[in-house]
C-alpha positions as CSV (number, residue, x, y, z in Angstrom):
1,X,-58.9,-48.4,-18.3
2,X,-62.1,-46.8,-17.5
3,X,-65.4,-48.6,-17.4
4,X,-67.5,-45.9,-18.3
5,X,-67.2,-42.9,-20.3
6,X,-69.1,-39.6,-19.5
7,X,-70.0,-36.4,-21.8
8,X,-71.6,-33.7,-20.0
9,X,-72.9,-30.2,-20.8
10,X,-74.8,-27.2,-18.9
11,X,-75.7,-23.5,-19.9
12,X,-77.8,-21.1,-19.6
13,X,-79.2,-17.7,-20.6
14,X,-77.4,-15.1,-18.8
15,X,-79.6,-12.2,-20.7
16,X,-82.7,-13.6,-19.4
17,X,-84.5,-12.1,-16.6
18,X,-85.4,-15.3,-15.4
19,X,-81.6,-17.4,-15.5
20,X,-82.7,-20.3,-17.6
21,X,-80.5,-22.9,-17.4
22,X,-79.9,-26.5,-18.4
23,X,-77.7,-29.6,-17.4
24,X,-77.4,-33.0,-18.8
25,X,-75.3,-35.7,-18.9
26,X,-75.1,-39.3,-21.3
27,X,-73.1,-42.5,-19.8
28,X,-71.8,-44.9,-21.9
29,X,-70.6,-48.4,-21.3
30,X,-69.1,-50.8,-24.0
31,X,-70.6,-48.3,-26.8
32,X,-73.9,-48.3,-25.2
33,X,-76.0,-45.7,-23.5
34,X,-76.2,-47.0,-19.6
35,X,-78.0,-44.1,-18.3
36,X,-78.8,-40.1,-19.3
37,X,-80.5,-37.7,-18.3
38,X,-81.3,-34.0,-18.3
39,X,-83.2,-31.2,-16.6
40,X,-83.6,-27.3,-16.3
41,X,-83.8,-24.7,-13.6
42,X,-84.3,-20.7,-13.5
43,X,-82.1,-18.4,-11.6
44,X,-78.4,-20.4,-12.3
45,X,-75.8,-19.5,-14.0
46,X,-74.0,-21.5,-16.3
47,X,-70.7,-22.4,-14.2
48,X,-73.2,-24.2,-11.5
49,X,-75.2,-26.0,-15.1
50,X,-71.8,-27.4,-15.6
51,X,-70.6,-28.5,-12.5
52,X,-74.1,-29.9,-11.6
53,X,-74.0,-32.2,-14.7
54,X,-70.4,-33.9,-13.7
55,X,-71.4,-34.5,-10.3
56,X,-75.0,-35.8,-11.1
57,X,-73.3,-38.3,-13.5
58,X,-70.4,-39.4,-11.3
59,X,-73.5,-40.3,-8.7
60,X,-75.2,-42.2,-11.2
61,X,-72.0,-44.8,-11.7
62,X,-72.1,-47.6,-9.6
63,X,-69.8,-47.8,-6.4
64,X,-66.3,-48.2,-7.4
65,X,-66.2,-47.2,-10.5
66,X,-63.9,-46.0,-13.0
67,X,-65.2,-43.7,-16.0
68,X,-63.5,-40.7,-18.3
69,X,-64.9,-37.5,-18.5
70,X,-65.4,-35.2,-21.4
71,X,-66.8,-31.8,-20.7
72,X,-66.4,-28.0,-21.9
């Protein structure tokens, strides 16, 4: 059994001349938000937007923990 559950998103605009992009990620424990965040960046691409978001919520969990992740 997990202890936390993760959803995570990134994206970005790949018509942009700039590379907008976007990740974020929301934690939940018992059916409560523990921690979330989000930020943007320029010149990315979406596959890194994704990525970024489940490895900057797996470093938000405590030490030794167990969570389930839901991502696209």
């Amino acid at each position: 059994m997990s202890d936390y559950v993760i959803y995570t998103d990134g994206g970005c605009c790949n018509t942009s001349i700039y590379g907008e992009g976007g990740s974020a990620y929301v934690i939940l424990k018992d059916d409560k938000i523990f921690a979330r965040k989000s930020k943007g960046f320029i010149k990315t691409t979406n596959n890194v937007m994704e990525l970024l978001a489940i490895v900057s919520a797996v470093n938000a969990l405590p030490d030794q923990s167990r969570a389930l992740v839901y991502s696209d």
